[in-house]
C-alpha positions, -999 to 999 in steps of 0.1 A, spaced: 0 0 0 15 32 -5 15 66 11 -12 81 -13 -32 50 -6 -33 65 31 -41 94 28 -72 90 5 -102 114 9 -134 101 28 -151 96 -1 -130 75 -27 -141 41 -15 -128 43 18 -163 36 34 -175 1 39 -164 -32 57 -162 -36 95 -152 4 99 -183 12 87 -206 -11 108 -190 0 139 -190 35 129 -229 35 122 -229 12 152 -220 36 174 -237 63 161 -272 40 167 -258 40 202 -249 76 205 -284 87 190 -301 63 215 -284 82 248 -302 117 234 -337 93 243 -328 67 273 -288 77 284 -297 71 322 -305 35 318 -284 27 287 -253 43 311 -263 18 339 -263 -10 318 -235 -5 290 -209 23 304 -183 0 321 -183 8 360 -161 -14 380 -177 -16 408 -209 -33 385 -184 -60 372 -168 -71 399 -198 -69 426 -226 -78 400 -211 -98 376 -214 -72 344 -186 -83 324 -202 -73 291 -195 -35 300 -161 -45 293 -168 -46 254 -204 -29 256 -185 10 269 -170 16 238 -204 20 222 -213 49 242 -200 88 243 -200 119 262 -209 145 239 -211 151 206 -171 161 200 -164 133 214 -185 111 195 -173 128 161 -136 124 171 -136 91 184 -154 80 147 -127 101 125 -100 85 141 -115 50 137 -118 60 99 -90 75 96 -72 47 111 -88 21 108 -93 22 68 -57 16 60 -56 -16 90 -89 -31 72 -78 -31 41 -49 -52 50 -59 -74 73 -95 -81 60 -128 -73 82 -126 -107 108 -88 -100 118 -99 -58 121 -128 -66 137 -114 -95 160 -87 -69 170 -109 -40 178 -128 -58 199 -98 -74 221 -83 -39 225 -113 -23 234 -120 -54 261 -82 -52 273 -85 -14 278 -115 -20 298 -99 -49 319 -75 -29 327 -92 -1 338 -111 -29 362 -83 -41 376 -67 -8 385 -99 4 406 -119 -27 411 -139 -3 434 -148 26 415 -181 37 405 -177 62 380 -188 50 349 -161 50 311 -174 52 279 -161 61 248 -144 40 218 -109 57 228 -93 25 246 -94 7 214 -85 37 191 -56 39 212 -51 1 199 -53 12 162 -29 40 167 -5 8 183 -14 -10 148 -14 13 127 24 27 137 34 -9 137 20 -16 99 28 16 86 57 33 108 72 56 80 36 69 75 36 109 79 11 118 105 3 155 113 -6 158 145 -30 188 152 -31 194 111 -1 211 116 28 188 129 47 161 111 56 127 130 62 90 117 35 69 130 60 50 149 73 86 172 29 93 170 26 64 192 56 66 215 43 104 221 11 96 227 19 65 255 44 86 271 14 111 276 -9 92 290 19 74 315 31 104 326 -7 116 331 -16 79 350 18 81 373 8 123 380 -28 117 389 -41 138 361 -70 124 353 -90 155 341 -120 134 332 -99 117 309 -101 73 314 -59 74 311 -61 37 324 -83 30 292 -60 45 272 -29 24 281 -49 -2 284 -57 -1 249 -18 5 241 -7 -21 263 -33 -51 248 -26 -37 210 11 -41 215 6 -76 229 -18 -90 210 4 -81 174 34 -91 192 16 -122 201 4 -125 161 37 -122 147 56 -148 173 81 -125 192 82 -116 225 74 -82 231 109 -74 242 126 -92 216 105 -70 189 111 -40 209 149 -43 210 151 -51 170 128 -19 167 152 1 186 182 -16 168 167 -8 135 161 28 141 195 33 152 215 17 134 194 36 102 200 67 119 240 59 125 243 52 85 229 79 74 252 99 95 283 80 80 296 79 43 294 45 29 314 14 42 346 3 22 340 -29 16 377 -28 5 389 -23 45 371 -56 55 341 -40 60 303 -49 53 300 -38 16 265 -14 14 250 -45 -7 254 -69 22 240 -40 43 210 -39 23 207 -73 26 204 -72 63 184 -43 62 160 -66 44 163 -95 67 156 -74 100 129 -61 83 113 -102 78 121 -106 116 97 -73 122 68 -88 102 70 -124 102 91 -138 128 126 -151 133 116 -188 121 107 -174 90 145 -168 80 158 -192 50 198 -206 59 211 -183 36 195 -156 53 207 -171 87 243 -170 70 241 -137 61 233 -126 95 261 -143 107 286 -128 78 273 -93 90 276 -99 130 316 -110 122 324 -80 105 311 -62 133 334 -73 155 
């Protein structure tokens, strides 16, 4: 898929599959809180206290149907689309759908099990946008993104922004209204659950993240090797720069022995 691809207007096409169900979805819901919100609240915003002392588990899954106002509501449904599009149209509706949904129910788990006791009610689709903003950067991390309209990031530095945010916010106690617990929670389970997917541990894919990054950013700093002084000749360099990028996206077992040789070649040059 290419850059253009992501950035198509609303219009061209973008609008169907399982991002349009749970955007009309949720706007059902939304329109139904202007009639009954007292009792739709009661039964569908997820309140801990309700889940652990009643048994309500479904308000796990059932809060991100429901909003607070009508800017939150709108946001909450751009960023689905906006996000979301790109993610369905590469993994197909079950896996988008599947995912949503897990993200979403780990965000509210997690806010759950961080105050089991609480009765204020969360609502609001943002712990599992928070998992698409996780997916997204980790499908598409070169993607521009700009933040406000105005400012450009890579997906990748969007997402490691916005969790530093909201753990900063969680470990300073400013909640503001704002379900910060939700929000990592959504982080947290979208990381995981790809991690999971792709069959590394979320350290290991972490540390060839990092790895990657800097050793891009170290090159481009550099002139080009010299093969010549027994170093790694640039085509051998693209070659691993390939090969890292299999690890990212498909695993470590999916390396052919030549590939496994290369690696080697490269990490005894190194030395």
């Amino acid at each position: 898929m290419s850059l253009s691809d992501l950035h198509r207007p609303f219009w061209f096409g973008a609008w169907r599959g399982a991002v349009k169900w749970l955007i009309l979805v949720t706007s059902g819901m939304f329109l139904a809180q202007q009639f009954s919100d007292p009792w739709l609240m009661r039964w569908f915003a997820l309140t801990p206290r309700l889940v652990i002392e009643h048994g309500f588990l479904w308000q796990s899954v059932s809060y991100l149907f429901l909003h607070g106002g009508l800017f939150h509501w709108l946001l909450n449904m751009y960023i689905v689309w906006a996000f979301g599009t790109p993610l369905l149209e590469r993994w197909g509706n079950q896996k988008f759908l599947r995912y949503y949904l897990v993200t979403g129910g780990g965000a509210g788990v997690c806010t759950v099990l961080l105050a089991p006791h609480s009765g204020v009610p969360t609502i609001g689709a943002s712990g599992a946008i928070f998992g698409l903003l996780v997916a997204f950067a980790m499908e598409f991390p070169h993607a521009t993104v700009y933040l406000y309209g105005l400012i450009p990031f890579y997906a990748w530095q969007m997402a490691v922004l916005f969790g530093l945010i909201e753990l900063l916010a969680s470990l300073a106690g400013t909640m503001g209204g704002v379900a910060r617990f939700a929000h990592l929670g959504g982080l947290i389970a979208g990381y995981l659950y790809l991690i999971g997917a792709r069959g590394l541990a979320p350290w290991a894919r972490w540390a060839l993240s990092v790895l990657d990054r800097t050793r891009a950013a170290l090159r481009r700093r550099r002139p080009p090797l010299d093969s010549a002084r027994g170093r790694p000749s640039p085509t051998l360099e693209q070659e691993v720069d390939r090969i890292l990028d299999k690890i990212l996206h498909q695993g470590v077992q999916s390396l052919t022995a030549r590939e496994h040789e290369m690696m080697r070649r490269y990490s005894q040059s190194k030395q």
